[in-house]
Structures are given as structure tokens and as C-alpha cells.
N, C-alpha and C positions, 0 to 999 in steps of 0.2 A: 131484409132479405131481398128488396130488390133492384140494389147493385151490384154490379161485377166485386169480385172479390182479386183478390193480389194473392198470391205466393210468393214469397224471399226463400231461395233455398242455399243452399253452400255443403259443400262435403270438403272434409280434410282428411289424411289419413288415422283418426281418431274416434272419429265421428260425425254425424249428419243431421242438420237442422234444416228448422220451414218455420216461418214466420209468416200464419195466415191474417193478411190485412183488408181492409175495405175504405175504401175512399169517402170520406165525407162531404160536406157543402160545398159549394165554389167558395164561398165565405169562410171557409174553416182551413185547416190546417191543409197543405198541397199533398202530405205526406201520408196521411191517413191515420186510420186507427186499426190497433192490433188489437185481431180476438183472440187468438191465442198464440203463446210458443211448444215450438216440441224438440228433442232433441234427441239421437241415441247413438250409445256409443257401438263403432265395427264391431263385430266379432271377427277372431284373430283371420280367419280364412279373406274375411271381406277387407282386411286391410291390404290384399296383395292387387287387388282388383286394378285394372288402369282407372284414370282420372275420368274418363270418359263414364266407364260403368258405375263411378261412385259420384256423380254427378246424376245419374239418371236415378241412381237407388235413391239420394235424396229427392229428386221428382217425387219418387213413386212412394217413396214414405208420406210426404206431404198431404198427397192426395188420397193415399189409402187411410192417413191418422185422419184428415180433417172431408173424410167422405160425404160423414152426414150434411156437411154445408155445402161443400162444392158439385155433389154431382148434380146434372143438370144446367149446371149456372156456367157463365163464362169465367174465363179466370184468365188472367195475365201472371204468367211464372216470369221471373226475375234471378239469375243464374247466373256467375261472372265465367262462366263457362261459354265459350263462343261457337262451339262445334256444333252447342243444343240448337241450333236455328236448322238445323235439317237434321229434324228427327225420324222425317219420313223416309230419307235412306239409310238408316242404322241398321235396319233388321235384314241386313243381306251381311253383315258381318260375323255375326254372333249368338248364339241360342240366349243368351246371356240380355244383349243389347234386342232381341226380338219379343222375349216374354218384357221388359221394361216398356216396350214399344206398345205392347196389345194391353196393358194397365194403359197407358198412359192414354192410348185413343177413345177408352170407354168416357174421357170427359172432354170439354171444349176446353182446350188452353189456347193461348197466344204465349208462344217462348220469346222474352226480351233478354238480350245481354246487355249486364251493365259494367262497370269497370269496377276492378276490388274495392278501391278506396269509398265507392256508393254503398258498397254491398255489405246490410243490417243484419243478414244471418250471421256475418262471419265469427262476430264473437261468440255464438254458441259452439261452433267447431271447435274454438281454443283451448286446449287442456295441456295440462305439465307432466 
């Protein structure tokens, strides 16, 4: 419990995943280790939402599922979403993007964007 911890999020229009990781030794793997996965599927309403709001709902899923470890601690979120790096101006657009906003500041994150092809959550979003 006392390293920073990682978030992998992704949302598709199906469903939204988090992949809570933690970084090990310099001598170990660069990649880390996962302690848990989570996933869940939209409900039909939250499928109409834009990419942006379904992008923050997986945030805020992550953080609300994997509370007991994260609050407190720092955490680096990992999101191929590029908009998430200013999060702090979302909440002049939307009730919607402002309750996301007030979850999400009760914890210390760093938002990274990384490119699809890096991004570990994606295949829990895939469904038929």
C-alpha cells in the first residue's frame, strides 16, 4: 500500500472498464501488476451520452469500484481520451460533466493520455 496506484480506463458505447494496477520493483516488470479488473455494461439511457461523459463515467466507476484502495493515495488515470487532461474546465458545461467533476476531485489523480493501440482496458469494452 505504499505505491501510487494506476487506473487503465476505456468506455465504448457498450460498456465501461478500469483496470486497477500498481507498479512494482525497478527490477520487475515496467508494466506493473493488476489487482483487480472491473467492468459494466451502459444502461440503454447512458448509451446516448457523448464520448466525453462516457469517458468520465468510466473515471468515476473506477474510483467509486476500487475506493477502498485509492482514496487517499495518488493515482495516475490512463484514458485514450485526450480532452480528460483538463478536467478542471468541464464543469462550466454540464450538470452531467460537473457532478463527474466533484467525484473525481475527492481523490488525487494525474490524468495521462495514451494512444488506443497502448490502451489495456480496451478489450473489456468489446462486446458483440
Amino acid at each position: 500500500m505504499t505505491k501510487d496506484f494506476q487506473l487503465w480506463v476505456d468506455s465504448s458505447r457498450v460498456a465501461g472498464s478500469a483496470i486497477l494496477m500498481q507498479l512494482g520493483d525497478e527490477n520487475e516488470s515496467p508494466v506493473g501488476h493488476v489487482i483487480c479488473y472491473a467492468w459494466r455494461k451502459l444502461l440503454p439511457r447512458e448509451r446516448l451520452y457523448h464520448i466525453v461523459e462516457l469517458e468520465l463515467a468510466a473515471i468515476c466507476f473506477g474510483l467509486l469500484k476500487f475506493k477502498h484502495y485509492l482514496y487517499g493515495k495518488h493515482i495516475d488515470v490512463y484514458s485514450d481520451h485526450a480532452a480528460l487532461r483538463y478536467l478542471n474546465s468541464l464543469n462550466k458545461h454540464s450538470s452531467r460533466l460537473a457532478r463527474y467533476n466533484t467525484i473525481i476531485q475527492d481523490f488525487d489523480i494525474t490524468p495521462h493520455h495514451i494512444s488506443g493501440k497502448q490502451q489495456i482496458a480496451d478489450a473489456l469494452t468489446r462486446q458483440e
